[in-house]
LUMFIMAR-176222 format. One record per atom (N, C-alpha, C): residue in one letter; x, y, z. Coordinates in steps of 0.2 Angstrom, whole numbers, plus 5000, padded with zeros to 4 digits. Layout:
aXYZ ...
This chain:
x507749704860 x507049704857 x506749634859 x506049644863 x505749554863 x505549534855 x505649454853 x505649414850 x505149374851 x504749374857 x504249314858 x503349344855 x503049274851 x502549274848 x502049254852 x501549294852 x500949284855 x500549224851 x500449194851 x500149144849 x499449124849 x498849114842 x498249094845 x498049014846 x498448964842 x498348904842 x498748854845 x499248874843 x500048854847 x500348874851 x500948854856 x501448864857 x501948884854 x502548954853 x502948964847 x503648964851 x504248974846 x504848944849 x505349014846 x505649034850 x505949084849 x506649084852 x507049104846 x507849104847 x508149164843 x508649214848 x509249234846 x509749194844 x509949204837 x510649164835 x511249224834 x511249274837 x511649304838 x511549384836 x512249434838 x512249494836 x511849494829 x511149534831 x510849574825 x510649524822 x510349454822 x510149404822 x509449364824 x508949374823 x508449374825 x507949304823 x507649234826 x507249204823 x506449214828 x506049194822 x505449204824 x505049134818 x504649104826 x504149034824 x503549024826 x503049014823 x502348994826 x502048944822 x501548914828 x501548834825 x500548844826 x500148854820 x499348824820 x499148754816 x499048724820 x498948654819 x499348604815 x499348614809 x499848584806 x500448614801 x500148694802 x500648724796 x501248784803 x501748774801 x502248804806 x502648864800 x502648914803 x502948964799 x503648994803 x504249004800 x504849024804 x505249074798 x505349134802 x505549194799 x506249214804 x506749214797 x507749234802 x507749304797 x508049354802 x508049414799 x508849384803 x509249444798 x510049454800 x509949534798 x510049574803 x510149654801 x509249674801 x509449734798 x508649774798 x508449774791 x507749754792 x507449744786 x506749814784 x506749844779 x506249884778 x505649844772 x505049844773 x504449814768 x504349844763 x504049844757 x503549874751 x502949914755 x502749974749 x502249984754 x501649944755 x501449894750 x500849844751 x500949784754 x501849774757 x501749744764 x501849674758 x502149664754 x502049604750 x502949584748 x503149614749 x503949604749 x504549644752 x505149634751 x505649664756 x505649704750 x506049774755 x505949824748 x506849864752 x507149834756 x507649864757 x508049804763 x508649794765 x509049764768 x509349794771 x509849804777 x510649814781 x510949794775 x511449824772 x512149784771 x512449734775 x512349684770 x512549604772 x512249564776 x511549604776 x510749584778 x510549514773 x510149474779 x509749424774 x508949414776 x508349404774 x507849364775 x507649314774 x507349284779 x507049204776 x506449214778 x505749184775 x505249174778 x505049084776 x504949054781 x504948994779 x504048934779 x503748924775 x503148874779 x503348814778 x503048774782 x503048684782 x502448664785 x502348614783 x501748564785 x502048504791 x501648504793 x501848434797 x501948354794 x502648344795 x502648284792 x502948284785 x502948354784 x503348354776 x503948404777 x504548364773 x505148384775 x505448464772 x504948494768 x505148554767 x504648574764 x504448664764 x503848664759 x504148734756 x503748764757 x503948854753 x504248884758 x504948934754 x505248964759 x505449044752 x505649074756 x505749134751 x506449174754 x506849204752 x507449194755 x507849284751 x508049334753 x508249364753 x508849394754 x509349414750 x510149434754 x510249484751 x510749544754 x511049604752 x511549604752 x512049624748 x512849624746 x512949704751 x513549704751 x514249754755 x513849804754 x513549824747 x513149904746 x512549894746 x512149844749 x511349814751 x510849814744 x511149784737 x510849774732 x510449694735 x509749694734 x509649644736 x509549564730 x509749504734 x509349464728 x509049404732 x508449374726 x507949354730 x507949264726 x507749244732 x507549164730 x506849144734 x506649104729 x505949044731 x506048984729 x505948954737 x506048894735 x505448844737 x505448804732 x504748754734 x505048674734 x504848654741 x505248604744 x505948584741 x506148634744 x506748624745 x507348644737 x506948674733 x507348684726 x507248744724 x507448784721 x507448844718 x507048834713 x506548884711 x506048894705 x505848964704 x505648984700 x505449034698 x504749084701 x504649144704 x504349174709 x503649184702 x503249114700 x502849124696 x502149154703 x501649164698 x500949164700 x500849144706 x500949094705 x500649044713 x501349074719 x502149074717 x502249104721 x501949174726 x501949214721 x501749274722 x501049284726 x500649234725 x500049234728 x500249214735 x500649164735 x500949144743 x501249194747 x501649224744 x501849284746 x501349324748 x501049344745 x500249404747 x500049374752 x500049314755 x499749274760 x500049304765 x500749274766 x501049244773 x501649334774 x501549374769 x501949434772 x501649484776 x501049484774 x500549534779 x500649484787 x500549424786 x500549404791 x500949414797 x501849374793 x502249394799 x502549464800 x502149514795 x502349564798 x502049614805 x501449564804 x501149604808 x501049564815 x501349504814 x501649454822 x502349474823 x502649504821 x503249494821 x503549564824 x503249634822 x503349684822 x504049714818 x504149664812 x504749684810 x504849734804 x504949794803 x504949844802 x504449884804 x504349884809 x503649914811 x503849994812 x504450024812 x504650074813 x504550124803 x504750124799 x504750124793 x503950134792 x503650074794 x503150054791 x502450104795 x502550104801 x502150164804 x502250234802 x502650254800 x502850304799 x502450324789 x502550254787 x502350274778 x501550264780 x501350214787 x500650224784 x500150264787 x500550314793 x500550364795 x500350454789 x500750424786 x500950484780 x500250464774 x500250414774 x499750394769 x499150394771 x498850364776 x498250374781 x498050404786 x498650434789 x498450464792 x498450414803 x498350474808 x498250414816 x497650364814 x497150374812 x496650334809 x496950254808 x497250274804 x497550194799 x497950174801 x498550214804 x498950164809 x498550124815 x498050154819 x497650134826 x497250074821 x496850084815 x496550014811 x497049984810 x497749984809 x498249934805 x498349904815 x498449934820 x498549894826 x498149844826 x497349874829 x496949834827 x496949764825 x497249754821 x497449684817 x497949654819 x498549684825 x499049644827 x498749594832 x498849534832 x498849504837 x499449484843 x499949474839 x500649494843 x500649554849 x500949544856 x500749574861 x501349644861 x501949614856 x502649644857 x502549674851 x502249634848 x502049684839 x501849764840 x501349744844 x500849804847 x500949834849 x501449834854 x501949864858 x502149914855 x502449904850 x502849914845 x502849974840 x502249944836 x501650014833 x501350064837 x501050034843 x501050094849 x501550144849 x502350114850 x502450164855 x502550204848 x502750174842 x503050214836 x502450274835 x501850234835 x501350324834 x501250354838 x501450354846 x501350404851 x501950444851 x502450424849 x503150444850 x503150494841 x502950474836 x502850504831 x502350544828 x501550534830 x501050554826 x500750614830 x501150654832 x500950734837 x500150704837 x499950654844 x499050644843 x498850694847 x498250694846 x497750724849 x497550704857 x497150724862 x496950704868 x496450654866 x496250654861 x495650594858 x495950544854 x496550554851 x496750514848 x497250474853 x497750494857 x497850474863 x497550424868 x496950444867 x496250394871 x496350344869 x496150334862 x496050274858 x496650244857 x497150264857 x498150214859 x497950204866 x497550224871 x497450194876 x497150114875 x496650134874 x496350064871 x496450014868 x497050024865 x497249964860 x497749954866 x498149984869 x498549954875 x498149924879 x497649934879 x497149874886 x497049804881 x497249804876 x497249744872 x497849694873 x498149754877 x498749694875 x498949604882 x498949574881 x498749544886 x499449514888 x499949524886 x500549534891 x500749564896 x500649544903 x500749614906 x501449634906 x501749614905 x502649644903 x502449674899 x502449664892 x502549704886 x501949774888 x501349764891 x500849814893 x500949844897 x501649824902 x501849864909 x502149924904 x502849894901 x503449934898 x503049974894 x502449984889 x502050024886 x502050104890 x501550064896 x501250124900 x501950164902 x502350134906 x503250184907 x503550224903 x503450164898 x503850214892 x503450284890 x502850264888 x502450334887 x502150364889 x502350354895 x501950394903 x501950464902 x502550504899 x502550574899 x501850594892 x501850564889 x501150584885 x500350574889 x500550514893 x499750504896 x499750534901 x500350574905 x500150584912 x500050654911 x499250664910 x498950754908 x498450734911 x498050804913 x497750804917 x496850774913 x496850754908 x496450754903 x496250684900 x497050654904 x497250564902 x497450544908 x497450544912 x497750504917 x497450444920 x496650474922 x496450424923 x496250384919 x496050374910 x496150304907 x496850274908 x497250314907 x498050264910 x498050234915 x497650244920 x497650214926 x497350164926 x496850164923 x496350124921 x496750054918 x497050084911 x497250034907 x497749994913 x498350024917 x498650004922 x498249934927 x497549964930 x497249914933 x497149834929 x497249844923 x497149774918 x497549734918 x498149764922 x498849694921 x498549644927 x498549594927 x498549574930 x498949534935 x499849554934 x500149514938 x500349574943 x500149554949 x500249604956 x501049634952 x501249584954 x501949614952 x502249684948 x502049664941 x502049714936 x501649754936 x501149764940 x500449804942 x500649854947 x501049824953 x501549864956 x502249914953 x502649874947 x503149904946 x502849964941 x502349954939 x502050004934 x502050064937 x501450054944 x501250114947 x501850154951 x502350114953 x502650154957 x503150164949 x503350164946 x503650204941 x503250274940 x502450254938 x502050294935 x502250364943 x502050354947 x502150384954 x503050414954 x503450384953 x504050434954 x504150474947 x503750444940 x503750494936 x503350574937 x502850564941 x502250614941 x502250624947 x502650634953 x502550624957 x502450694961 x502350764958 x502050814959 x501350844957 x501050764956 x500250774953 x499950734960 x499550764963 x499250754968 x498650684964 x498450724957 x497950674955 x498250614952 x498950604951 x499350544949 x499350504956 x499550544960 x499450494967 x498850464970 x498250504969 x497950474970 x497450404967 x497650414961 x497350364956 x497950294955 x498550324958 x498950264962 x498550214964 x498550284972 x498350234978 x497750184975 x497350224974 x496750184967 x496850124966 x496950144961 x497350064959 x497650024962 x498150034965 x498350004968 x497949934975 x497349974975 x496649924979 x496549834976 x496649854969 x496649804964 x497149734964 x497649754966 x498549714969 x498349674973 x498349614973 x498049554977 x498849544980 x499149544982 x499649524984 x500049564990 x499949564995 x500149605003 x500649635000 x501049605001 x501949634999 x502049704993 x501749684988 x501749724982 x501149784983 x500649774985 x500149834990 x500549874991 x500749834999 x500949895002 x501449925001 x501749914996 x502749914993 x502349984989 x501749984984 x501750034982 x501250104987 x501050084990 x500550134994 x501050164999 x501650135000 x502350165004 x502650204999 x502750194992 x503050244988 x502350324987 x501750304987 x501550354984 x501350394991 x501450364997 x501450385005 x502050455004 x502450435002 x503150475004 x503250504998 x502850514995 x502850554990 x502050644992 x501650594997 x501350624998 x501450695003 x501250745002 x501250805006 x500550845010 x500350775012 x499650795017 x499050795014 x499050785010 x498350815005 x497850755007 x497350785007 x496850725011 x496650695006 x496350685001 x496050634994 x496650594993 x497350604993 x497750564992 x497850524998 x497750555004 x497750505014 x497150435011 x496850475010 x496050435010 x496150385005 x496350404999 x496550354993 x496950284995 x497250304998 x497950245001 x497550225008 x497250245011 x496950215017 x496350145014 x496250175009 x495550135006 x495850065003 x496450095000 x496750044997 x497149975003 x497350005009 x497649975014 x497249925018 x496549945018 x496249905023 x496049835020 x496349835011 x496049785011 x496649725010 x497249755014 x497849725016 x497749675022 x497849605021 x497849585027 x498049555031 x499049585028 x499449565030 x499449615037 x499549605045 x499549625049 x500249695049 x500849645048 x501349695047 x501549745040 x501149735036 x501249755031 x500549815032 x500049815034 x499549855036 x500049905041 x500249905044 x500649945051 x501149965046 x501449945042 x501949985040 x501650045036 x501350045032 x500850095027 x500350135032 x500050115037 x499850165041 x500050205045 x500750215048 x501250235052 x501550275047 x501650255039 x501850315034 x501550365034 x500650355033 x500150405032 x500150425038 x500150415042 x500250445048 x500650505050 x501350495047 x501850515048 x501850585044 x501350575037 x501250615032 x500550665032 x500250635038 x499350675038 x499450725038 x499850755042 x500150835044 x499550855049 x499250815052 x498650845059 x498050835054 x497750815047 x497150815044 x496750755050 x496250785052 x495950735056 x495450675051 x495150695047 x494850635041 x495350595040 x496050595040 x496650555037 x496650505044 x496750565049 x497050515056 x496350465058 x495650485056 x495250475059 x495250375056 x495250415048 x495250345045 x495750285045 x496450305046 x496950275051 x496750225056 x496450275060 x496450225068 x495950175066 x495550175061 x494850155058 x494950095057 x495550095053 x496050035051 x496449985053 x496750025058 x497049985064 x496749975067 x496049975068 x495649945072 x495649865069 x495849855064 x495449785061 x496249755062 x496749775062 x497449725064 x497249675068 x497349625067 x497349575072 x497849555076 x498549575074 x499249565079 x499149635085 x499049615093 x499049655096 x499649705096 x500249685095 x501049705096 x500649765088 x500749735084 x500749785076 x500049835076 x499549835082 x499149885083 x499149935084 x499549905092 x499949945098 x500350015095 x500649975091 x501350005088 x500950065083 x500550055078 x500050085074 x500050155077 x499550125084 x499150185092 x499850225092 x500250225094 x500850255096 x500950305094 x501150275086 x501450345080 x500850385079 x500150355083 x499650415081 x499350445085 x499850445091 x499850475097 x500050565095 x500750565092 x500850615087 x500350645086 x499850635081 x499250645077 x498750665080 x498550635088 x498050635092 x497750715091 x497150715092 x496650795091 x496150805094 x495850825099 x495350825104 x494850845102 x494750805095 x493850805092 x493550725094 x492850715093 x492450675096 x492550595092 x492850635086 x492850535080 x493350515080 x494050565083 x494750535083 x494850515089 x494350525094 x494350515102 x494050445101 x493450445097 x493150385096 x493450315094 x493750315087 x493950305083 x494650275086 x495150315092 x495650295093 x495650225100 x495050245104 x494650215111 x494650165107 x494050155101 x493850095099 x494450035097 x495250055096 x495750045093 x495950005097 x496150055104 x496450025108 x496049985113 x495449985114 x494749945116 x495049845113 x495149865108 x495149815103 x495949765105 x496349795109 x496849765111 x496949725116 x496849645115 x497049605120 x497549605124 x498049605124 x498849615128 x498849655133 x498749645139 x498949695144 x499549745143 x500149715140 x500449745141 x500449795136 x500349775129 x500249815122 x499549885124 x499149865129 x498549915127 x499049975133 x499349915138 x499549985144 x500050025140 x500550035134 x501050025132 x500750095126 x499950085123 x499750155121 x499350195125 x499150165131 x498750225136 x499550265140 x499950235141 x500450275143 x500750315139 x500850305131 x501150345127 x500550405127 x499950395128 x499650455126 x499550495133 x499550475139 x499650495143 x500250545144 x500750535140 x501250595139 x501050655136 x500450645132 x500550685129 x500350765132 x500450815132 x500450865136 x499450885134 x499050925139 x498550935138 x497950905135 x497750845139 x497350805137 x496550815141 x496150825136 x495450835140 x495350795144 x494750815148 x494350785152 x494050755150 x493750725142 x493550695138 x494050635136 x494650655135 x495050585134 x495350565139 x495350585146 x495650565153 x495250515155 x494650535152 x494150485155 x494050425154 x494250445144 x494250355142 x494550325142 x495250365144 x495950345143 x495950265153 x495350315157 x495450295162 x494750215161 x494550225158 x493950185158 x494350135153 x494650135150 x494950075142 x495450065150 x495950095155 x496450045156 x496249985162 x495449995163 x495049985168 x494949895166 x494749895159 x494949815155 x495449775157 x496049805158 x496849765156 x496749735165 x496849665162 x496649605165 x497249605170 x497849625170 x498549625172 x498549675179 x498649685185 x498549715191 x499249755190 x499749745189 x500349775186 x500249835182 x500049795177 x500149855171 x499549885171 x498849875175 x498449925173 x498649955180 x498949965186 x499150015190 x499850045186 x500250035183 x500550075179 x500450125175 x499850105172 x499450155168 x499050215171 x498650195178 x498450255184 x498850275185 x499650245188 x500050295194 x500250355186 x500250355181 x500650395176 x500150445174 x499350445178 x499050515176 x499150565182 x499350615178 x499450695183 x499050695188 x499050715191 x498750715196 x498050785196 x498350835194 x497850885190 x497650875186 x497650825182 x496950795180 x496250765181 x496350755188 x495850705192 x495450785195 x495350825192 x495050875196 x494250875193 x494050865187 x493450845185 x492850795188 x492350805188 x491950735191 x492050675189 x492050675182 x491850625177 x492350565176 x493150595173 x493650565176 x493750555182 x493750605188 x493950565193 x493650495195 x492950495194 x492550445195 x492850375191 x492650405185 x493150335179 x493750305182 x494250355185 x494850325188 x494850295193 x494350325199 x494650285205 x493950235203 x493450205198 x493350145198 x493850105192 x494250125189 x494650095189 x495250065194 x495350115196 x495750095202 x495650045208 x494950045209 x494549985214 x494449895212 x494649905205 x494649875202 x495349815200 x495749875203 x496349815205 x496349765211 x496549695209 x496449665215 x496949665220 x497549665218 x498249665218 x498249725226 x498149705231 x498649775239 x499049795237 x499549755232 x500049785233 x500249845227 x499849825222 x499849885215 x499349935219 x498749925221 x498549975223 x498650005226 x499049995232 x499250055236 x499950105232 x500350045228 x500650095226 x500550145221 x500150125218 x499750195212 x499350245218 x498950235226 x498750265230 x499350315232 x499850275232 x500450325238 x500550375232 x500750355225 x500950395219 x500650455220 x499850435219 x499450475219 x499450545224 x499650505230 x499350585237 x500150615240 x500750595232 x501150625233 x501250705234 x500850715229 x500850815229 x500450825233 x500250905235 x499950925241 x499450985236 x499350965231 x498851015228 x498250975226 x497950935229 x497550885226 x497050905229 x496350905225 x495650945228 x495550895234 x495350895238 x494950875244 x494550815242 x493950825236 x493650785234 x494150725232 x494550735230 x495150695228 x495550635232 x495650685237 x496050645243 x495450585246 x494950615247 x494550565249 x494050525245 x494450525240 x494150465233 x494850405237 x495250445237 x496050405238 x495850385246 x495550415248 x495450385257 x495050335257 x494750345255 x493750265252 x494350225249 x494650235243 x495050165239 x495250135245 x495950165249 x496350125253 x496050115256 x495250105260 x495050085267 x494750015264 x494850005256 x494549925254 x495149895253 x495749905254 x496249875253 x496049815260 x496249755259 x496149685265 x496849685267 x497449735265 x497949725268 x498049785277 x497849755281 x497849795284 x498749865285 x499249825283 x499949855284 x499949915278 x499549885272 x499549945266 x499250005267 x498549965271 x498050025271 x498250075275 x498650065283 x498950105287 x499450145282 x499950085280 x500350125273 x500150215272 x499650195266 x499250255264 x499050295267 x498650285272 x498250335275 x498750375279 x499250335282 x499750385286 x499850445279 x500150425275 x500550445270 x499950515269 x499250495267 x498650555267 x498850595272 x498850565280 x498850625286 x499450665284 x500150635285 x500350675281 x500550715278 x500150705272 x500350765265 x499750805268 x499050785270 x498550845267 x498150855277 x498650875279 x498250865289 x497950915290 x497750975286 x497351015290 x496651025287 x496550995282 x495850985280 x495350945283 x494850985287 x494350955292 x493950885287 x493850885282 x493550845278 x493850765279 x494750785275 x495250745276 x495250695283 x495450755288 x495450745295 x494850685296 x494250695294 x493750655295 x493750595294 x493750605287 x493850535283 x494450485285 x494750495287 x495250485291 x495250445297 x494750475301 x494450445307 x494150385308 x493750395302 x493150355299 x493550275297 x494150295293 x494550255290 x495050205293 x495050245300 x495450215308 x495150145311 x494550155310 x494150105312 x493950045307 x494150035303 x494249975299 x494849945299 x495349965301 x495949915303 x495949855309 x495649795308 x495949755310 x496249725314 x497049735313 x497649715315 x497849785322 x498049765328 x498049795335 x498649845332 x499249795331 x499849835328 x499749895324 x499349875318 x499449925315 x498749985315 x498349975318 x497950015321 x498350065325 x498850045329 x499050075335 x499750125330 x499750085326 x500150135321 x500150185318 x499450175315 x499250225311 x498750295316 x498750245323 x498250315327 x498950345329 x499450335329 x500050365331 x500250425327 x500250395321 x500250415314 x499750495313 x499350465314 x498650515313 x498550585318 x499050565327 x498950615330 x499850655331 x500050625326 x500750665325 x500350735321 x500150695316 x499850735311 x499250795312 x498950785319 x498850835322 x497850805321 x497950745316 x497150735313 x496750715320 x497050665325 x496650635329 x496950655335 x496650635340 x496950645347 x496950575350 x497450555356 x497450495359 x497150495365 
């Protein structure tokens, strides 16, 4: 059981002296009051004296003033069969429990017992019986103690069969309490009461009041692996959870209530709203690579993912994001949008070329995402790795206008002879490639400045596609721009094996 004293003017000092041995102190201004229980003690019902002991129980309730070496003390013990006997003592002497003491007593026993919480069990239960939820929730009311409170709470939720209204208002006094430990330990312990369809969200509520990220965290994710088949317990998680200033413990619990999730979109939604306002880069990537993993294809979920990962600022933990939601991709207009915008947003040559090739595996990609896909790789500053990213598109995809347009002006845009040509020869490897195609890839290689590449290539053309008069032509056309004697004399060599020209 906690022992510590909430205090409203002091500092108070709290010692275990042993098995079943309990002290309790609090100090305002100059009067200091200290109560030692040995065993369990039960009160009167007017709260004005010990009305029962443990065998071989004792009580002491002690005051003093500052600067005076003893003042009134009241002092209680129970024999082997727990008959009790009582003493009062005023500085320091035994006297008589006249008037004046009794008035003392009337003072200082309502007091600690209701700082202290000790017999609170007994004592909720008779004033329960006497007044009824009413009167125990007015007798809270009165504690100031965070552990006291704690303590009558849980006794009348655990005992007073409440109401869905009267359960509200135990709500309430729990947002009182301003310990977040003793207010975490509250909400877990009595979770199975509050988690209804009718109370959850004031428990959540009360939850968002702790203040220390930490305990705010271990709350919900308890509150979450208790209920963790209520769609609307996870979602008032993710909720809450928005509240948690602190990266680490965020996204500790929005990865619990993730994998607890089974695709439902108001739960995706809930944790993504909560995530953005994480600003730990890796700690963002971890939590949206979960939801991701758990969207189950919902596009609103995927859409507002990449939404998110658009605001990452480590390219590497962006990249990585785009990937797993390569998986997820869906050829509607906001997730095409949304995910363009993402990886637009990636400075890293090698990071941005690293998710246009992942998605380029993907089987069956429109002529709507070939385009962007072609137009985003056209950015990457790198002649490498943005010829990496071209040579890896099908080649039956380049049958559209619109992409093929998009790609071979990305491709023009390499400076590099020697990436160019090789994404060129990659390209005029197959022999099904439309006409208009080959001769997007004949114009590319006739700007190539290396005259030994462009021969390169264009033989490679004659060769794969010789009987297409168009081909044959452009070919002709493309003869006359070489330069260099040798390799002119090469390629027309080339060109009339192929049957294109004649010598």
């Amino acid at each position: 059981m906690r022992t510590g004293i909430s205090l409203w003017l002091a500092v108070s000092a709290v010692a275990l002296a042993g098995p079943g041995y309990t002290q309790y102190s609090w100090t305002e201004g100059t009067r200091r009051l200290e109560v030692d229980v040995h065993g369990t003690v039960e009160f009167t019902d007017d709260d004005r004296d010990v009305k029962s002991l443990s065998p071989g129980g004792s009580f002491q309730v002690e005051e003093s003033r500052l600067l005076v070496f003893s003042g009134r003390r009241y002092q209680v013990t129970a024999d082997s069969s727990g008959r009790l006997s009582r003493f009062y003592f005023d500085h320091g002497h035994v006297v008589p429990a006249d008037n004046q003491a009794q008035a003392w007593l009337m003072g200082v026993m309502p007091e600690l017992i209701r700082r202290t919480g000790l017999g609170a069990v007994p004592r909720v239960q008779r004033i329960l019986k006497q007044g009824g939820v009413a009167a125990v929730l007015s007798e809270i009311s009165r504690i100031q103690d965070d552990s006291a409170k704690r303590i009558y709470l849980q006794e009348l939720v655990r005992r007073g069969n409440l109401s869905a209204e009267q359960l509200g208002s135990a709500l309430l006094q729990a947002r009182k309490i301003g310990s977040d430990e003793e207010k975490g330990d509250l909400l877990i312990d009595l979770s199975p009461y509050f988690l209804k369809d009718n109370l959850r969200e004031e428990l959540f509520q009360v939850a968002g009041t702790i203040g220390s990220d930490e305990e705010h965290s271990r709350v919900l994710s308890e509150l979450v692996k208790r209920d963790a088949g209520s769609r609307e317990t996870l979602r008032l998680a993710a909720r809450s959870a928005g509240r948690i200033g602190s990266d680490e413990d965020k996204a500790k619990v929005l990865v619990d209530i993730a994998e607890h999730d089974k695709g439902n979109r108001e739960v995706g939604r809930a944790i993504l709203s909560s995530a953005n306002s994480i600003g730990s880069d890796e700690e963002r990537h971890h939590i949206l690579s979960v939801v991701l993993g758990r969207a189950g294809g919902d596009r609103e979920v995927l859409t507002e993912a990449l939404r998110s990962a658009a605001a990452i600022g480590s390219d590497e933990e962006k990249a990585a994001v785009l990937v797993d939601a390569v998986g997820q991709y869906s050829e509607t207009d906001n997730v095409r949008k949304e995910f363009f915008n993402a990886a637009g947003r990636i400075g890293s040559d090698e990071e941005r070329a690293k998710v246009l090739l992942a998605l380029l595996k993907r089987p069956g990609m429109s002529e709507a995402t070939l385009t962007e896909t072609a137009r985003c790789a056209e950015s990457i500053g790198s002649d490498e790795q943005k010829a990496g990213v071209l040579a890896a598109f099908p080649a039956s995809s380049l049958q559209g206008i619109q992409q093929s347009a998009a790609y071979f002006k990305a491709l023009d845009s390499i400076g590099s002879d020697e990436d160019r040509a090789r994404v060129l020869s990659e390209l005029l490897k197959p022999h099904n490639l439309t006409s208009a195609t080959v001769l997007h890839a004949i114009e590319s290689a006739g700007k190539l400045s290396s005259d030994e590449l462009k021969a390169k290539v264009l033989s490679e053309a004659a060769a794969t596609y010789p009987g297409d008069p168009q081909v044959r032509a452009a070919l002709a056309k493309a003869l006359d721009s070489i330069q260099s004697d040798s390799e002119y004399r090469r390629l027309a060599s080339a060109l009339a094996q192929s049957g294109t020209v004649k010598h």
